[in-house]
C-alpha positions in Angstrom: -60.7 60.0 -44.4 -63.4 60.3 -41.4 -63.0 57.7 -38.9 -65.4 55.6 -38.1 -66.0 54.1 -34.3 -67.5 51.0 -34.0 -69.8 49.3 -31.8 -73.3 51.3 -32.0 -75.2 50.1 -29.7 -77.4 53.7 -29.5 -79.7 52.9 -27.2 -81.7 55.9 -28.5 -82.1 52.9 -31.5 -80.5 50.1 -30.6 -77.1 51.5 -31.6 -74.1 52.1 -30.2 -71.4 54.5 -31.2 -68.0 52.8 -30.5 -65.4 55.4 -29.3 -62.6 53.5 -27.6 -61.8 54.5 -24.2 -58.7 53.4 -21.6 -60.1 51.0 -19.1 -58.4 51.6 -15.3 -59.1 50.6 -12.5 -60.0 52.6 -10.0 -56.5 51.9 -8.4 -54.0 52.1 -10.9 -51.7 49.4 -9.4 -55.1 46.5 -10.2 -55.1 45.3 -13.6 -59.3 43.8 -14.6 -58.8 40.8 -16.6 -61.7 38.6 -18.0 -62.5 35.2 -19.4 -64.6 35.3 -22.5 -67.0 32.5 -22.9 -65.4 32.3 -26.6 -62.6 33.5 -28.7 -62.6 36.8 -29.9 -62.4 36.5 -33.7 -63.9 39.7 -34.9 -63.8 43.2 -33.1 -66.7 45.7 -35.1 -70.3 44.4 -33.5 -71.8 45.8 -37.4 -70.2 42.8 -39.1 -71.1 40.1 -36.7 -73.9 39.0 -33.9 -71.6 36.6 -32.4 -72.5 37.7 -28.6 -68.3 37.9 -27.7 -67.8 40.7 -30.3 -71.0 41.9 -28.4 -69.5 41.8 -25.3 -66.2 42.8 -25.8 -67.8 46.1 -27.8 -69.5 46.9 -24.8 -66.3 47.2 -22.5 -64.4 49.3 -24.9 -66.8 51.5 -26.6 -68.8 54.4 -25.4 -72.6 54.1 -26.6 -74.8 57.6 -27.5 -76.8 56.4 -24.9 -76.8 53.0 -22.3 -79.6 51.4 -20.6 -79.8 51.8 -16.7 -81.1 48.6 -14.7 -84.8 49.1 -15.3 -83.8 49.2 -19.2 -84.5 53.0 -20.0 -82.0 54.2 -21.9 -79.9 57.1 -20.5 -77.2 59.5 -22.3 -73.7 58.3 -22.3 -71.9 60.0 -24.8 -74.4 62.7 -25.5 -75.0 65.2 -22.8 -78.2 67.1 -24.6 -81.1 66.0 -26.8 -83.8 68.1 -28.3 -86.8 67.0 -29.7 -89.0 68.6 -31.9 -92.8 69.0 -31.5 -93.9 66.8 -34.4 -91.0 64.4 -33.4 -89.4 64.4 -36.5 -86.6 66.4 -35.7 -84.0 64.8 -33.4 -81.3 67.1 -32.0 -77.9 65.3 -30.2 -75.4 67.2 -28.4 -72.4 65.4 -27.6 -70.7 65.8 -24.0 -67.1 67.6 -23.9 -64.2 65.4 -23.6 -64.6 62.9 -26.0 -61.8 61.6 -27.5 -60.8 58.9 -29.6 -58.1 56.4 -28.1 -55.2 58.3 -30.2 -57.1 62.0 -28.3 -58.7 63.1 -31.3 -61.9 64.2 -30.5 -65.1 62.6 -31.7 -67.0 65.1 -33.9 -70.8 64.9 -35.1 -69.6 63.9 -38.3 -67.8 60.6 -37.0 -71.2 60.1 -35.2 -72.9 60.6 -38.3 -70.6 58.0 -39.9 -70.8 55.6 -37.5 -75.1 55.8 -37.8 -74.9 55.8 -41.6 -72.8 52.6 -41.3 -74.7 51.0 -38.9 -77.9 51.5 -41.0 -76.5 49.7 -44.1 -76.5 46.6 -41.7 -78.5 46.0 -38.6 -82.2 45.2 -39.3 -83.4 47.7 -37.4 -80.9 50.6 -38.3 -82.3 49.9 -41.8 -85.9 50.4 -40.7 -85.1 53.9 -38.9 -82.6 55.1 -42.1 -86.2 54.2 -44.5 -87.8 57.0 -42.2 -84.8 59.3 -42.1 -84.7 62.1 -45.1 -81.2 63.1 -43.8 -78.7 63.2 -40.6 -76.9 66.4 -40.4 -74.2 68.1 -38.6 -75.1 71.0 -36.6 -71.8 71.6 -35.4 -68.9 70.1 -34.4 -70.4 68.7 -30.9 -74.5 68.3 -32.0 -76.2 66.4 -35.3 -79.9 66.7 -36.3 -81.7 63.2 -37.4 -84.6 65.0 -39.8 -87.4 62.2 -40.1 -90.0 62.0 -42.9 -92.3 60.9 -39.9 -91.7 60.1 -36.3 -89.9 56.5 -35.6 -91.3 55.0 -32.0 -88.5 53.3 -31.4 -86.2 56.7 -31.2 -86.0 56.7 -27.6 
């Protein structure tokens, strides 16, 4: 069974690919604690848009792609991205190193997954999936999005 990260936050659509990663602190002997503004109820940010899961999603997930301070959205997970010249052909490559939290690593296919899933559900994932004819791996580190026309909200 493929696992599926959550959290897509994909900045390159509003999503976010949710790959859990260790959180340190730059010294190892300082531990980062947090108060929540609420109880945390519900960890996947695709089954809820209460802003804690939100939150909390964003300090244990890696994203395809974040949003800098002037809100353009730069690559976090993915270290290449081709585009083709009608713009319907969208080509990810992901960075080395990627692991999930066990140190399997993440694989264009759990990206895919993660996408698919988060298209079923979030308004706007459902918008860019009515556009898409199919998202493909290329191999194990890149996936293609193939649009039946260009989206303008694809980065």
């Amino acid at each position: 069974m493929k696992r599926v990260a959550a959290g897509l936050l994909l900045a390159l659509l509003g999503l976010g690919l949710g790959v859990a990663t260790p959180a340190v602190a730059q010294d190892a002997n300082k531990t980062l604690r947090i108060v929540p503004h609420a109880g945390l109820a519900i960890l996947d940010p695709i089954w809820t848009g209460g802003y804690i899961t939100r939150n909390h999603g964003y300090m244990i997930y890696d994203t395809l792609f974040g949003m800098d301070a002037q809100g353009t959205p730069q690559p976090q997970m993915v270290q290449r991205r081709e585009v083709g010249k009608d713009r319907k052909a969208w080509t990810f490559t992901l960075r080395d190193g990627l692991e999930f939290h066990d140190g399997k690593p993440v694989t264009s296919e759990d990206v895919i997954a993660s996408l698919v899933r988060w298209g079923k559900r979030d308004a706007l994932g459902q918008k860019l999936m009515a556009v898409t004819e199919a998202i493909e791996p290329v191999d194990p580190r890149a996936f293609r999005f193939r649009l039946r026309e260009p989206f303008g909200m694809m980065l």
